[in-house]
C-alpha positions in Angstrom: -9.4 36.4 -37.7 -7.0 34.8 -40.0 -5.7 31.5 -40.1 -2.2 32.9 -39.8 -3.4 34.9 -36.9 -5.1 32.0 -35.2 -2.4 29.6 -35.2 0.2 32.4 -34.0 -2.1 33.3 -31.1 -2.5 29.6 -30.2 1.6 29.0 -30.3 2.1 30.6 -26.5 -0.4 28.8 -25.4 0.3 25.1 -27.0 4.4 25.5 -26.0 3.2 26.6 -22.4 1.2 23.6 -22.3 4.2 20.6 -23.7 6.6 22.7 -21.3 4.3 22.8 -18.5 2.9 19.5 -18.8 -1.0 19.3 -19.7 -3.1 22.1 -17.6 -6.3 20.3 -18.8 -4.7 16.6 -18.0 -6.4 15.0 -15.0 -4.1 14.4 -11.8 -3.4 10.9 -11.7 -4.8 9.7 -8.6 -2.1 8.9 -5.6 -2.1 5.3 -4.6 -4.7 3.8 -2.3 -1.7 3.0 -0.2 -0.6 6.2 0.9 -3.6 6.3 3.4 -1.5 4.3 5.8 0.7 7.5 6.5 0.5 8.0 9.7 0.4 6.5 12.8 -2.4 3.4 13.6 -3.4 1.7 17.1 -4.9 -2.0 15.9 -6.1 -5.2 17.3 -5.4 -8.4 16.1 -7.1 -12.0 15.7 -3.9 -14.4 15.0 -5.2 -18.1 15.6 -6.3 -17.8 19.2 -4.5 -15.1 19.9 -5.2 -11.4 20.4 -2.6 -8.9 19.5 -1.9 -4.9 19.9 -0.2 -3.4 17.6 0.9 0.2 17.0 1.7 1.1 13.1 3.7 4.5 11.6 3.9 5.0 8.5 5.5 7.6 6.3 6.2 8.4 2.8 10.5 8.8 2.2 11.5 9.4 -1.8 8.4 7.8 -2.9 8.9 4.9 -1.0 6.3 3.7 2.0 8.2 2.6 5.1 6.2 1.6 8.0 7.8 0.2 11.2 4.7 -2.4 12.9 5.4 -3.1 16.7 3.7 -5.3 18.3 2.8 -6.2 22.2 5.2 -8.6 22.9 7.4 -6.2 21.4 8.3 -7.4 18.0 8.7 -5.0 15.9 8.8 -5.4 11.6 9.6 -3.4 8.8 7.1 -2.7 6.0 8.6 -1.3 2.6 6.2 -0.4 -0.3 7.8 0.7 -3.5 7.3 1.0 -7.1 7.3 -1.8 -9.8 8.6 0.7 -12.2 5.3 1.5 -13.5 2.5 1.1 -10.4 3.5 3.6 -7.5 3.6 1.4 -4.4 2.9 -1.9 -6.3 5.6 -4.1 -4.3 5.6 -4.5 -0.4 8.3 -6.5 1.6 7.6 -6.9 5.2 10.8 -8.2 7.1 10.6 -9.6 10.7 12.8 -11.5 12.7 11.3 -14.6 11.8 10.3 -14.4 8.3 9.9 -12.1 5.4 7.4 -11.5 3.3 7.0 -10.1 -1.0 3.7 -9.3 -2.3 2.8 -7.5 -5.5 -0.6 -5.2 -5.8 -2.9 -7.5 -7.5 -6.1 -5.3 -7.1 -6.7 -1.4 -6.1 -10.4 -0.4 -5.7 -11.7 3.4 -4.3 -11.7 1.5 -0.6 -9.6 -1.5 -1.3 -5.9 -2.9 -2.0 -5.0 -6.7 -2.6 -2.2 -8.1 -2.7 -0.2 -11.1 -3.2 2.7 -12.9 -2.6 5.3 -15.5 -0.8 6.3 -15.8 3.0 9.2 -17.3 4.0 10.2 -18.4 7.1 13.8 -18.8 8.7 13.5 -21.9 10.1 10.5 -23.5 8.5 9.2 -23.6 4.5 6.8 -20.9 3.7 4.5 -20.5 1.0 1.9 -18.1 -1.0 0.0 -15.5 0.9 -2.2 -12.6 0.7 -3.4 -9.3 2.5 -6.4 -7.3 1.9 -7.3 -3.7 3.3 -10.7 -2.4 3.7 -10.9 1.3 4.2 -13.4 3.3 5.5 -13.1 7.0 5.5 -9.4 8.0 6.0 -9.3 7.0 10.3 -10.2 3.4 9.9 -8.6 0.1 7.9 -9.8 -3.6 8.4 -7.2 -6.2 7.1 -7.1 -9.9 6.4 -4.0 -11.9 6.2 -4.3 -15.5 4.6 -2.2 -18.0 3.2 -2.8 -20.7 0.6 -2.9 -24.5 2.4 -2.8 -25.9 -1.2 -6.7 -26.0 -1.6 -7.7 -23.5 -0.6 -6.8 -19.7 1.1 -7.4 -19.9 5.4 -7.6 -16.3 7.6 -4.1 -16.0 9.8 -4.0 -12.7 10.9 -7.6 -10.2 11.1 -7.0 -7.0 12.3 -9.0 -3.8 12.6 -7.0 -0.4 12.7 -7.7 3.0 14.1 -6.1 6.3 13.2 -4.6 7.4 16.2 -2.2 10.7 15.0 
């Protein structure tokens, strides 16, 4: 074959590709966060207390939403959204008491971490972070701490089971 011939045979196939987007390109891999969708029975460690919770999660215009509701009713609103350039980088949990904006800080095959700020209504707040451990797709551990100024204490454990 040619070199002419070559290159006009190759053409079709190189314009399908830049108009088609890479067939050989790997799929970039969907954030670990997009696990949560879907609804989650956990308990919960806070302090002394043991908590229920119930957890839904969906996935609306590339946005996470997840609405938490605890047993004594309380219910929050969880938001995960991009950074404009990390898929589900930034999370803002808002509850009637306090609000919460953390940025992904470390994404592993079983893991997310992040980090951020509370603050409270009526009190200060300060830095805090939240760490999921999954294993498989039906089950999540996570451990909320915050930063006493030397050094990070466990507020919130809670262990989470798919439950539809």
């Amino acid at each position: 074959m040619r070199p002419g011939t070559l290159l006009q045979s190759a053409i079709p196939v190189l314009a399908a590709a830049l108009f088609l987007g890479n067939p050989w390109a790997k799929a970039e891999a969907a954030p670990l966060a997009e696990r949560l969708v879907g609804q989650w029975s956990c308990q919960a460690q806070e302090n002394d207390a043991a908590i229920a919770m119930t957890l839904n999660y969906r996935l609306s215009n590339g946005w996470l939403i997840g609405e938490i509701t605890e047993d004594n009713g309380a219910t929050l609103l969880d938001v995960w959204l991009d950074d404009g350039s990390t898929p589900l980088a930034l999370r803002r949990v808002l509850s009637y008491d306090a609000t919460v904006e953390m940025k992904l800080v470390e994404e592993t095959a079983e893991r997310i971490k992040l980090e951020g700020e509370m603050r409270h209504v009526l009190a200060s707040g300060g830095p805090v972070r939240e760490e999921f451990r999954f294993t498989g797709n039906d089950r999540f551990d996570a451990l909320w701490e915050a930063d006493l100024g030397e050094e990070w204490v466990p507020i919130l454990a809670r262990s989470c089971g798919r439950s539809g």
